[in-house]
ZAMARGU-4260 file (C-alpha; in steps of 0.2 Angstrom, whole numbers, plus 5000, padded with zeros to 4 digits):
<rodrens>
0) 5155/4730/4929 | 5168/4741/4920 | 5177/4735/4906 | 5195/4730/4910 | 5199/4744/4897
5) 5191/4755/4904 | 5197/4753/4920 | 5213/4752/4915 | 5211/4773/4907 | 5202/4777/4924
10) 5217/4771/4934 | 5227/4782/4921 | 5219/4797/4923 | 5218/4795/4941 | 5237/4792/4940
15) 5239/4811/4930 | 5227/4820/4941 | 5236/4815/4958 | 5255/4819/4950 | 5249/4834/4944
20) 5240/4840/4962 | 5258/4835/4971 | 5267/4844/4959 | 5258/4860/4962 | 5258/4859/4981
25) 5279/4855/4978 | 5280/4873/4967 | 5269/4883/4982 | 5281/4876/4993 | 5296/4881/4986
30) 5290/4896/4983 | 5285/4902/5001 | 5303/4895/5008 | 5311/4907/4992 | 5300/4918/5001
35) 5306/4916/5017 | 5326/4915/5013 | 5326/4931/5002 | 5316/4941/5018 | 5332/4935/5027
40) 5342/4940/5015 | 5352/4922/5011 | 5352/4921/4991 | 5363/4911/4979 | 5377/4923/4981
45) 5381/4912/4997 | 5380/4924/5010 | 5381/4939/5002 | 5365/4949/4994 | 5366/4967/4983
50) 5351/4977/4987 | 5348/4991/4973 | 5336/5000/4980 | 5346/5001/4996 | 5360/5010/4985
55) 5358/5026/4978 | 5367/5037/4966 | 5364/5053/4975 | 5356/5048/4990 | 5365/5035/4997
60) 5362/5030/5015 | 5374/5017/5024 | 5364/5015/5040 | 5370/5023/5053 | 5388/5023/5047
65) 5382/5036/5037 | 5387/5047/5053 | 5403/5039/5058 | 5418/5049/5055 | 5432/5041/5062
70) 5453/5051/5059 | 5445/5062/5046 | 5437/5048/5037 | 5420/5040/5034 | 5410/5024/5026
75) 5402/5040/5014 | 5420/5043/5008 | 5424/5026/5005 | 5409/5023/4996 | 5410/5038/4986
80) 5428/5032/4979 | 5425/5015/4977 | 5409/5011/4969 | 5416/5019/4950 | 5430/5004/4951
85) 5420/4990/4959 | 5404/4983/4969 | 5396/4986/4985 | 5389/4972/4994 | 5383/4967/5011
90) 5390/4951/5018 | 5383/4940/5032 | 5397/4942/5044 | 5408/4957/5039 | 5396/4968/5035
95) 5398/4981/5019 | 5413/4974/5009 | 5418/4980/4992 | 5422/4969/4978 | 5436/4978/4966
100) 5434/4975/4948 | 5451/4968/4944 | 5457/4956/4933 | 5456/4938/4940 | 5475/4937/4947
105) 5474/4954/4958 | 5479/4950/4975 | 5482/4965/4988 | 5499/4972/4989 | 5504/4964/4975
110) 5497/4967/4959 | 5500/4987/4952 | 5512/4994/4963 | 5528/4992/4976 | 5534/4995/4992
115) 5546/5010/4996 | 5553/5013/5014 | 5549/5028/5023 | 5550/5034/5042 | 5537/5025/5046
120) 5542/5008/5038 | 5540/5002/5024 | 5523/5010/5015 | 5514/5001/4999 | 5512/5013/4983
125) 5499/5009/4973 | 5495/5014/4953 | 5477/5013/4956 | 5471/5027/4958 | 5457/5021/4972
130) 5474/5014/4980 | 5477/5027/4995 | 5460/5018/5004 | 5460/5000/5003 | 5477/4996/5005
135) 5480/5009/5020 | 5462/5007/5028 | 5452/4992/5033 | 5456/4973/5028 | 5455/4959/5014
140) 5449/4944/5014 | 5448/4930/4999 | 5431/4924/4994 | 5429/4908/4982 | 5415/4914/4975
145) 5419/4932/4973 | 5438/4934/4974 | 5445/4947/4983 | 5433/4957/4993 | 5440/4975/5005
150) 5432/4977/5022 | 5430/4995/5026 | 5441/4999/5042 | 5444/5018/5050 | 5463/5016/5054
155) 5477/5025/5045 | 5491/5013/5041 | 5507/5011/5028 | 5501/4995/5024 | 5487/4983/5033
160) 5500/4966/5032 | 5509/4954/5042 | 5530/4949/5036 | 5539/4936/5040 | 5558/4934/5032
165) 5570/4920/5028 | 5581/4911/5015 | 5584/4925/5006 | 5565/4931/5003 | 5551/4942/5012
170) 5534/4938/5013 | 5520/4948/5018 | 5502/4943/5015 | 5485/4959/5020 | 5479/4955/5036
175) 5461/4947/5038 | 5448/4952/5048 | 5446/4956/5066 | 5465/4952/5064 | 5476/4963/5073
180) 5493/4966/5082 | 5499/4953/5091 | 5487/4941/5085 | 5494/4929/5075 | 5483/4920/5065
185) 5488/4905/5053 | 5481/4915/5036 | 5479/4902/5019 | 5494/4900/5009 | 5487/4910/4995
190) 5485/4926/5004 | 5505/4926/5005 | 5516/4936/4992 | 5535/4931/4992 | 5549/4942/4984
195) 5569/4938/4985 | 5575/4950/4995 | 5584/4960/4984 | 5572/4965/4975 | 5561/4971/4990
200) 5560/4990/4983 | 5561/4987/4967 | 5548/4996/4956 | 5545/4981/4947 | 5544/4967/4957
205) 5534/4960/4951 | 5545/4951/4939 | 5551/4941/4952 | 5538/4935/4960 | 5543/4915/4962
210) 5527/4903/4954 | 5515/4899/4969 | 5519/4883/4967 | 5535/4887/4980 | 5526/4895/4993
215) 5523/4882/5003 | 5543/4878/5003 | 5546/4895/5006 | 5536/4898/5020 | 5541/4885/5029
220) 5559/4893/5030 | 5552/4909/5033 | 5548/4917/5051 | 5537/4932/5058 | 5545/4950/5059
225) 5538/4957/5073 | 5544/4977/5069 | 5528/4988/5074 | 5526/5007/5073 | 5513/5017/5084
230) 5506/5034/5078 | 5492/5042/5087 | 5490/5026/5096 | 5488/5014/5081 | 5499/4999/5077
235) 5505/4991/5066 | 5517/4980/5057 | 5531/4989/5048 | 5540/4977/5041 | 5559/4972/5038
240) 5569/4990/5043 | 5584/4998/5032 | 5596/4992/5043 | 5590/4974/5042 | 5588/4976/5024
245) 5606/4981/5020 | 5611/4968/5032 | 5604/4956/5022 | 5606/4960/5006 | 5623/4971/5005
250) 5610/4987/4999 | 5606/5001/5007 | 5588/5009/5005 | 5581/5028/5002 | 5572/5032/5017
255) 5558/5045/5012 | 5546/5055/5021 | 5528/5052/5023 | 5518/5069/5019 | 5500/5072/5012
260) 5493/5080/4997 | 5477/5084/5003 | 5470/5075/4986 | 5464/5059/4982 | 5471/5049/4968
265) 5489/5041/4966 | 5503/5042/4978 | 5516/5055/4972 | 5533/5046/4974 | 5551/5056/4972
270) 5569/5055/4980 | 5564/5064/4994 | 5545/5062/4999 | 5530/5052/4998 | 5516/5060/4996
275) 5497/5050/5000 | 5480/5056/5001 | 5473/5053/5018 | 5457/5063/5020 | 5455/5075/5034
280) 5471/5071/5040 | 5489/5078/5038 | 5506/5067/5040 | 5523/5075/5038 | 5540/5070/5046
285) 5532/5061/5061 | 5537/5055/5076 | 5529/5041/5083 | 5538/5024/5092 | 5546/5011/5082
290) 5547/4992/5094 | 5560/4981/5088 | 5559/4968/5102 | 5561/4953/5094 | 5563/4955/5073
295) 5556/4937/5070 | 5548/4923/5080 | 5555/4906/5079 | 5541/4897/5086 | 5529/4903/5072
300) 5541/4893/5060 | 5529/4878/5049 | 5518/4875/5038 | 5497/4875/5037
</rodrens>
């Protein structure tokens, strides 16, 4: 017969021994499932994952996107002018998206720059310099994670939003993905920019900007412009027109003409011209077929 003390150290050390044995099968465990999720390529960024190795200086290889060259442009061109000002990254359902590093209020088609109206509606200038790719190619979407993020798209366009107008303001917010003309989706309130409309074209509009705590408000007084433009078989919304915007507000608007420079960096803005960098491509004067059946939609009219 053991002693009661000594029984009592035996249960003890029995006790440790089999804590510690389900400890270490836990740990091996966790360890292959870590395994197993990083292999399919799920991490902590929720959904999104930056390979390195995948992206090289020099070298880089996009899949076979690499090859795809689409209106004189390509994901190699993208790539090329983005990655200085931002991060690449692979997302489970878009695909390659890039992340810009901006201060923590940037929101497309709002932050550094303003509109101007040219002959094929109204066209978004922007101060970045890498602004002539994502806010005339492709489309945004809002992350909470990560903010912002630019989804690489091939189609030329002024500006990749939709507007809506009413009681006294415009609104336009960028467009989301897979969204497209005619397809009106109900996007998030915070995706939405609202000006008064008479200080549509101004060069600092900025300052007028009502607080987002009135978007809701305004929104529900606001309804869809449907004015589109179609060049080389692309649509797109082009906003309020001249004529609508000096009915609306008394002013009358300068009218430019949409050329290219043939050189990547800012847009080139004077009385006369706008000047963008679209690669491989050359816009000047135009033609093309504006469709104004229908400015707004009433039945859009409400709130989310």
């Amino acid at each position: 017969m053991f002693h009661p003390l000594i029984l009592t150290d035996m249960k003890k050390l029995i006790n440790t021994i089999l804590i510690a044995l389900v400890a270490t099968l836990l740990t091996s465990c966790m360890a292959l499932q870590g395994g197993a999720y990083a292999q399919n390529g799920y991490d902590r960024d929720y959904g999104y994952y930056d390979d390195d190795d995948y992206y090289g200086d020099d070298d880089y290889y996009y899949g076979d996107n690499n090859y795809d060259n689409r209106d004189g442009v390509s994901i190699q061109v993208f790539y090329n002018t983005l990655r200085p000002h931002g991060r690449w990254m692979r997302h489970s359902s878009y695909g390659e998206i890039w992340i810009p590093r901006v201060g923590r209020n940037f929101h497309p088609y709002a932050t550094n720059g303003y509109w101007v109206m040219t002959n094929y509606g109204n066209t978004w200038v922007s101060d970045f310099s890498w602004g002539w790719a994502p806010f005339h190619y492709g489309r945004w979407f809002y992350d909470d994670y990560y903010g912002w993020a630019w989804i690489p798209g091939y189609e030329w366009a002024p500006a990749w939003v939709t507007w809506r107008t009413g009681g006294g303001y415009y609104g336009w917010a960028p467009m989301g993905p897979r969204m497209g003309i005619n397809i009106h989706i109900n996007l998030p309130i915070n995706y939405w920019v609202f000006l008064p409309n008479r200080y549509m074209y101004h060069r600092n509009m900025h300052r007028y900007y009502p607080g987002r705590n009135f978007h809701h408000n305004i929104y529900n007084k606001t309804t869809i412009i449907n004015n589109t433009y179609v060049y080389n078989n692309n649509r797109y919304y082009s906003g309020p027109t001249a004529n609508e915007y000096r009915s609306t507000t008394g002013r009358s608007v300068n009218v430019r003409t949409l050329e290219t420079n043939g050189r990547s960096g800012r847009t080139a803005v004077n009385d006369r011209s706008v000047s963008v960098y679209t690669p491989g491509n050359s816009r000047s004067g135009g033609g093309g077929n504006v469709s104004r059946s229908g400015n707004t939609s009433p039945e859009t009219r409400g709130c989310y």
